[in-house]
C-alpha positions in Angstrom: 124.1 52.2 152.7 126.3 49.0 152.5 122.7 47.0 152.4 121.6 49.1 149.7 124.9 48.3 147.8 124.5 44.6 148.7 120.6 44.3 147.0 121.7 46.1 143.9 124.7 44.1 143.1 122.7 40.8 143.8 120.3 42.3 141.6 120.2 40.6 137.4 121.4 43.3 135.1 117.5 42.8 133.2 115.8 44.1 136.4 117.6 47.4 136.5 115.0 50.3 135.6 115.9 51.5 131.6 113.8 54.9 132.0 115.7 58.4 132.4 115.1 58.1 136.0 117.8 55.5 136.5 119.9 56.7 139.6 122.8 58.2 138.9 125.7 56.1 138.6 124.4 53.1 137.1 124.1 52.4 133.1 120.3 51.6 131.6 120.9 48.2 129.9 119.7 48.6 126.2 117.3 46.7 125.2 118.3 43.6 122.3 117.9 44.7 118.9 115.0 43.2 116.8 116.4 41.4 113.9 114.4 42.1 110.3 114.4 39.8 107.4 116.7 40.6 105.3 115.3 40.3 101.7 117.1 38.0 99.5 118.5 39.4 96.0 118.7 37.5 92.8 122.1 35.4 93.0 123.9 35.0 89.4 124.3 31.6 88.8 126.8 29.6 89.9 128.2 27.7 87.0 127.6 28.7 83.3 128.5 27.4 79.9 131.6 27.8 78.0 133.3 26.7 74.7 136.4 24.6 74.9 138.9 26.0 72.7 141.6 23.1 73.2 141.5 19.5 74.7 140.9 19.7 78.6 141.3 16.2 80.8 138.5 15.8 82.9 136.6 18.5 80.7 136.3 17.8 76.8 138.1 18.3 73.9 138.0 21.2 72.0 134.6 22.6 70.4 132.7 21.2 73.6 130.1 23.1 75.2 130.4 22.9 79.2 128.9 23.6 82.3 131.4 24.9 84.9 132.0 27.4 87.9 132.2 31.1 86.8 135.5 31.6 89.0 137.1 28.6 87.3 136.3 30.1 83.8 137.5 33.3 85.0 140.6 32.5 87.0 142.3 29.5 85.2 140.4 28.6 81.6 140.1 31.5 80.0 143.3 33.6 80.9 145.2 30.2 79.5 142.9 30.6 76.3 141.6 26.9 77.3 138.0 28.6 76.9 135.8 31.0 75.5 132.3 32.8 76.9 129.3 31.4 74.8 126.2 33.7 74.6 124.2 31.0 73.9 124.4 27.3 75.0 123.4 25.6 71.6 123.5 22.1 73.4 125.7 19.4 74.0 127.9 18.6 70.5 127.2 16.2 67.9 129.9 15.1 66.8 128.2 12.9 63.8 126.6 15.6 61.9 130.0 17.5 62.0 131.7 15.2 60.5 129.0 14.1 57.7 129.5 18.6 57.6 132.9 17.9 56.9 132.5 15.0 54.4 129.8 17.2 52.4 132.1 20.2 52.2 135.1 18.1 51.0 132.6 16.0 48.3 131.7 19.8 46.9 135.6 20.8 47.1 136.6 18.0 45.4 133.6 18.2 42.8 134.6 21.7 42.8 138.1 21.8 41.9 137.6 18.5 39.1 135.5 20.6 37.4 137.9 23.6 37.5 140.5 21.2 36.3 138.6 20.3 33.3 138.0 23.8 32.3 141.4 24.6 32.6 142.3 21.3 30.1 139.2 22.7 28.1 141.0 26.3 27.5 144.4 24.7 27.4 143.3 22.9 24.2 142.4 25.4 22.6 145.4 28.1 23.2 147.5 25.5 22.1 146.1 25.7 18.6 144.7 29.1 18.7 144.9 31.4 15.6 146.5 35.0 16.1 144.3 37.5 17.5 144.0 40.4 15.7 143.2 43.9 16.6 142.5 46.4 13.9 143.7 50.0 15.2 143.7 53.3 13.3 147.0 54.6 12.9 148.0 58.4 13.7 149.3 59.1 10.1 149.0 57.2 6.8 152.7 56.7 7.0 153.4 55.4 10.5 152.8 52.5 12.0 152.1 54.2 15.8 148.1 53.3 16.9 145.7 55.8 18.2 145.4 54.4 21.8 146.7 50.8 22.9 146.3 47.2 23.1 146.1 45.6 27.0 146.2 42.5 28.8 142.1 43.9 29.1 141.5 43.8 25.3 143.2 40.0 24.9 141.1 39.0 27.7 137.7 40.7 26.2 138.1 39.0 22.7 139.0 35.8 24.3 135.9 36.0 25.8 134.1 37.2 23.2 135.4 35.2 20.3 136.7 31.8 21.8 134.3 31.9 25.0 137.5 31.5 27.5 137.0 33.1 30.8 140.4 34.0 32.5 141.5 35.6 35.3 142.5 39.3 35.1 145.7 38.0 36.0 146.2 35.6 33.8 147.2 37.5 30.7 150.9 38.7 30.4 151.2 41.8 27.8 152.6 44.9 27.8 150.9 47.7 25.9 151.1 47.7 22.5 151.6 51.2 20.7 152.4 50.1 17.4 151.4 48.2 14.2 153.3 44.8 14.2 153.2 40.9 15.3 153.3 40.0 19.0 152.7 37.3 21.5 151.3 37.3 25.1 151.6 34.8 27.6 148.7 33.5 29.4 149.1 31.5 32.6 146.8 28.2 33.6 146.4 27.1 37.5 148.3 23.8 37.6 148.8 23.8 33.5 151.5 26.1 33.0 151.7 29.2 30.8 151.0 29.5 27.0 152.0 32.0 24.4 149.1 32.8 22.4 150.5 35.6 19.0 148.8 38.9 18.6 148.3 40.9 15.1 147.6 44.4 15.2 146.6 45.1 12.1 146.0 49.1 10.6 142.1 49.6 10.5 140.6 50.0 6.9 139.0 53.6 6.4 135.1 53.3 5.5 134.4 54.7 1.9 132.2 57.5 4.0 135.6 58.3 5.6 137.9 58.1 3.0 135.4 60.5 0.8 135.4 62.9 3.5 139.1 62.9 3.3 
């Protein structure tokens, strides 16, 4: 028995018998697993390109398209607002046709607001020397001078149009509503040329010989 115990133990663990017929006492040494390929997955990539949205050492100033590691967009640039996500990486910036941009905008401001100016000198001439207007209403009796509706801001700026070929802004014309016959003035405000008071005649409307017949 003690010789028996002697062979076994000299005995490699490998050349122990793995079947169910194993004597009892002694544990069947598994066999080693067989290792499969694993199948590789797509991997997202690990930098992608952001928009600079202030001046970065090391990185750009702001406006620059980057390349850079997703975890340092998403860990330290963008919760500082130093970056923004682009959907699109338009390509690397060029600087030279922004700023010829920029000069081409500012030419057409500036060609812009010099012709504005001279309109406004244009209109200003003439409401300086502008005759009344004068707005012919019906009144509600023979003998009183109160009009059958009103005269707005809306009218002056439709016959100024209409008659003097100055457009304005609905804003630009001061009046309250006129209810009665009589002689008025309205002030009309210029960008950068002041305000002018232009006088207004409302004037009782003369009855047609069909109406007055009919009367």
């Amino acid at each position: 028995m003690q010789a028996l115990s002697r062979s076994l133990l000299a005995s490699p663990l490998w050349a122990l018998p793995t079947t169910s017929r194993t004597r009892p006492g002694f544990h069947a040494v598994r066999s080693a697993p067989t290792f499969q390929p694993i199948l590789s997955r797509g991997k997202k990539k690990a930098t992608i390109h952001v928009r600079l949205l202030k001046d970065c050492t090391e990185l750009g100033t702001a406006g620059d398209v980057i390349e850079i590691s997703r975890g340092r967009m998403r860990h330290v640039l963008y919760p500082h607002r130093l970056a923004e996500y682009t959907i699109k990486y338009m390509g690397p910036r060029n600087r030279a046709a922004e700023a010829e941009n920029a000069a081409q905008v500012q030419t057409t401001a500036g060609v812009t607001q010099a012709t504005a100016e001279r309109e406004n000198q244009a209109k200003a001439a003439k409401l300086q020397t502008m005759e009344p207007l004068v707005f012919a209403r019906q009144t509600v009796k023979a003998d009183d001078a109160t009009i059958f509706g009103s005269v707005s801001a809306d009218d002056v700026l439709a016959l100024l149009q209409l008659k003097h070929g100055i457009v304005l802004d609905k804003n630009a014309v001061t009046l309250d509503r006129i209810k009665v016959l009589g002689k008025y003035h309205c002030k009309i405000q210029l960008p950068h040329m002041g305000s002018f008071s232009v006088p207004i005649h409302v004037t009782a409307a003369r009855l047609s010989a069909k109406s007055s017949s009919k009367a």
